[in-house]
C-alpha atoms as a printed R data frame, in Angstrom:
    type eleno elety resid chain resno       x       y       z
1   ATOM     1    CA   UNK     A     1 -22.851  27.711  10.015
2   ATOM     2    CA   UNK     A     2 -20.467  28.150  12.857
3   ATOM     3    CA   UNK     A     3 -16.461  28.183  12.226
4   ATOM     4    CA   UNK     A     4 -16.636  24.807  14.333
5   ATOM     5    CA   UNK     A     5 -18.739  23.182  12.154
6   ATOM     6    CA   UNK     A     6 -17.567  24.535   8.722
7   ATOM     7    CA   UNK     A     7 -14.318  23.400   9.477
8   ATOM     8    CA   UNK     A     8 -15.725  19.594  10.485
9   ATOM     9    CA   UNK     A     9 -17.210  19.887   7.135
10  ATOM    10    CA   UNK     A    10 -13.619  20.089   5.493
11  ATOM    11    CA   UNK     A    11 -12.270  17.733   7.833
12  ATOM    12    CA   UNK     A    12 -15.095  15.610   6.965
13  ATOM    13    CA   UNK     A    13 -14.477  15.528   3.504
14  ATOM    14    CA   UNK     A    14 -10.776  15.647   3.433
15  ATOM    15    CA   UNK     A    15 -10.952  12.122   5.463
16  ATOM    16    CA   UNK     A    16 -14.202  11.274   4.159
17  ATOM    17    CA   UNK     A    17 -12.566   8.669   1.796
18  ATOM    18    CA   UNK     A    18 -13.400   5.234   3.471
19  ATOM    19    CA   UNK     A    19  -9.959   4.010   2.418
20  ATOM    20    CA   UNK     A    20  -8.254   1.244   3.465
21  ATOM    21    CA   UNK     A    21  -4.568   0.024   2.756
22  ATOM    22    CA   UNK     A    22  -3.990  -3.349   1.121
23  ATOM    23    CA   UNK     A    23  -0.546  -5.143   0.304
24  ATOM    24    CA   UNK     A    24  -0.291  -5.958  -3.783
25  ATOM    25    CA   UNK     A    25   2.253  -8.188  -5.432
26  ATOM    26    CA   UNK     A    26   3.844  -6.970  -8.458
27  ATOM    27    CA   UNK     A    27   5.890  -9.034 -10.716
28  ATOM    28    CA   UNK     A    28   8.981  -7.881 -13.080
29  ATOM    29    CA   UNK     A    29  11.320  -9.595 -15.390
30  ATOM    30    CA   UNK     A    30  14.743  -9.467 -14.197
31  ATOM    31    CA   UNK     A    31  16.264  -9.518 -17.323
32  ATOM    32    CA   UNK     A    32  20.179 -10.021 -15.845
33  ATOM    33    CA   UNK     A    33  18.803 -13.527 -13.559
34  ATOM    34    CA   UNK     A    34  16.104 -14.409 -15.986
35  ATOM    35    CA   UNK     A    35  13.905 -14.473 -14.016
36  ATOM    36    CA   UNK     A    36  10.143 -13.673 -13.234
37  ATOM    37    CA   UNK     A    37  10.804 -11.271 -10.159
38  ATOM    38    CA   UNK     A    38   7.657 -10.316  -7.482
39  ATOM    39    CA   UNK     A    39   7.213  -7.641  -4.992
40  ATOM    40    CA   UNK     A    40   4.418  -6.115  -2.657
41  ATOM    41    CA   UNK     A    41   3.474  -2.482  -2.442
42  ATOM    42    CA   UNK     A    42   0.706  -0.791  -0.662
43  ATOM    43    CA   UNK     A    43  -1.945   0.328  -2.297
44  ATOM    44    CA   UNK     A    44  -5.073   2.866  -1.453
45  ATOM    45    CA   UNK     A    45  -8.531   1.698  -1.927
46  ATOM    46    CA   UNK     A    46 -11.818   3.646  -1.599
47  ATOM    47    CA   UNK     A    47 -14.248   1.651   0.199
48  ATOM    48    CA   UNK     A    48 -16.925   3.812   0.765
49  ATOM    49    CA   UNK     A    49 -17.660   7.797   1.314
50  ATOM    50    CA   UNK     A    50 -19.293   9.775   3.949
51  ATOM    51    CA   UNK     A    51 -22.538  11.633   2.385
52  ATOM    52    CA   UNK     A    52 -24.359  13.026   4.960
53  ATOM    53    CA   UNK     A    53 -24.078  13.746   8.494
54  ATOM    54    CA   UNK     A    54 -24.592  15.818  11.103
55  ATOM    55    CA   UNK     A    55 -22.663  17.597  14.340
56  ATOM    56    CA   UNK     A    56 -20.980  14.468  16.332
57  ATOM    57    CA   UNK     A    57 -22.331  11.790  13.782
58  ATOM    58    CA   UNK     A    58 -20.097  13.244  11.794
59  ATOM    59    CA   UNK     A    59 -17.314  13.898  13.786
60  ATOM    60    CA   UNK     A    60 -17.466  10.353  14.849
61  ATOM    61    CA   UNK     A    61 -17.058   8.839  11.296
62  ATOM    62    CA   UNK     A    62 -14.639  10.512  10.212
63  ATOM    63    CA   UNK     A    63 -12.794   9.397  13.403
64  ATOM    64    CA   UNK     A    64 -13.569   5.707  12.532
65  ATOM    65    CA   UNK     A    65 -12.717   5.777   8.712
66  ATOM    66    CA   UNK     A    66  -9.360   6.949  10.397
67  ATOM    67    CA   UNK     A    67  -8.667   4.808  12.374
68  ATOM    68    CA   UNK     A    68  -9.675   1.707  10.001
69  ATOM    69    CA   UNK     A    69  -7.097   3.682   7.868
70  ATOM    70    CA   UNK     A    70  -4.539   3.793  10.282
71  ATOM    71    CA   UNK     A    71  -4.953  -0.161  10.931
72  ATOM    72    CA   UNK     A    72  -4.937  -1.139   7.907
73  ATOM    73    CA   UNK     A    73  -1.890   0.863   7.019
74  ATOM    74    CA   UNK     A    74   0.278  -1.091   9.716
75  ATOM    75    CA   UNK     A    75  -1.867  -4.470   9.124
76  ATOM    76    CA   UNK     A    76  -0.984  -4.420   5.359
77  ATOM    77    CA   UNK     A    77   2.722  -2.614   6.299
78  ATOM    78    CA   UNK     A    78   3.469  -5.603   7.975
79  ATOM    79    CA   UNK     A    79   2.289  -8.085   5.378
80  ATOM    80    CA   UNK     A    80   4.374  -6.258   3.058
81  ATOM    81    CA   UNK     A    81   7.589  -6.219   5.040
82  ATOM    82    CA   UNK     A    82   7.408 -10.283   5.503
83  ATOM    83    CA   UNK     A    83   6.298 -10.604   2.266
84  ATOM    84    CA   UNK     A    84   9.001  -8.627   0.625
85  ATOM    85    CA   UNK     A    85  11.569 -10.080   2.390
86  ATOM    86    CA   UNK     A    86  10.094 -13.797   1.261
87  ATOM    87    CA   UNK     A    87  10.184 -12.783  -2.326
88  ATOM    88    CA   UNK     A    88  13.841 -11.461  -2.004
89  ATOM    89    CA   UNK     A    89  15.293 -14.829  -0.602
90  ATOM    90    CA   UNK     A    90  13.460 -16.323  -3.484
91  ATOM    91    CA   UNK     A    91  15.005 -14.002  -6.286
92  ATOM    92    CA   UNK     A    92  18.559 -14.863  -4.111
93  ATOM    93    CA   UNK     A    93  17.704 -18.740  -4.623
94  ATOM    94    CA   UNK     A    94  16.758 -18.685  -7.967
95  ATOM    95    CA   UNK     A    95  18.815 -15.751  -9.978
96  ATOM    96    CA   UNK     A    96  21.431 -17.319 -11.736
97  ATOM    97    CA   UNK     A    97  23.289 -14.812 -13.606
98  ATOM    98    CA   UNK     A    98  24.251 -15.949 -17.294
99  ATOM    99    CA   UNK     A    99  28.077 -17.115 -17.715
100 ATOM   100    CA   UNK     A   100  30.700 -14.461 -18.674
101 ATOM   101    CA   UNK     A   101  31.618 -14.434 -22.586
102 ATOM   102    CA   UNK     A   102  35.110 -16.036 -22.585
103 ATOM   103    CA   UNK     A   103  37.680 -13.352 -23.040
104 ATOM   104    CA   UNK     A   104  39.414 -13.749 -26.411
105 ATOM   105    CA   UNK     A   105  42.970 -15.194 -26.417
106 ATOM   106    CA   UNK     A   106  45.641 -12.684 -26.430
């Protein structure tokens, strides 16, 4: 096995993953609003692996599983951004922080 080759190997399997990026909604309770609180965040999933392959065949998939990577990363980004922002005008709209304890009279 050539240098060239050994290393496409670890490339290979380094990238080998098959991920793809995909916006998630998380929800908290926001205990000073009362309120039920959500939020995106990316998240990694494994969609497949690379088993075999061979000289450019594999040098070629790992360059695809890359790239879907890559566009999924700034696909799902982007949900996440607009969604984020949604969810924080709605936590604005809705928290309505409890009334202040009257102060005692002096």
């Amino acid at each position: 096995m050539t240098l060239r080759s050994a290393a496409t190997t670890v490339l290979a399997s380094a990238l080998a993953g098959g991920c793809i990026v995909v916006p998630v909604t998380v929800q908290n309770y926001d205990s000073g609003c009362q309120l039920v609180t959500r939020h995106m965040e990316l998240q990694a999933v494994q969609i497949g692996a690379i088993d075999r392959c061979a000289n450019q065949g594999c040098v070629a998939l790992v360059i695809a599983a890359a790239g879907v990577t890559a566009v999924s990363a700034i696909v799902s980004g982007s949900i996440v951004v607009i969604g984020n922002v949604g969810y924080w005008a709605e936590r604005r709209a809705g928290c309505v922080p409890p009334p202040a304890a009257p102060e005692p009279p002096a």
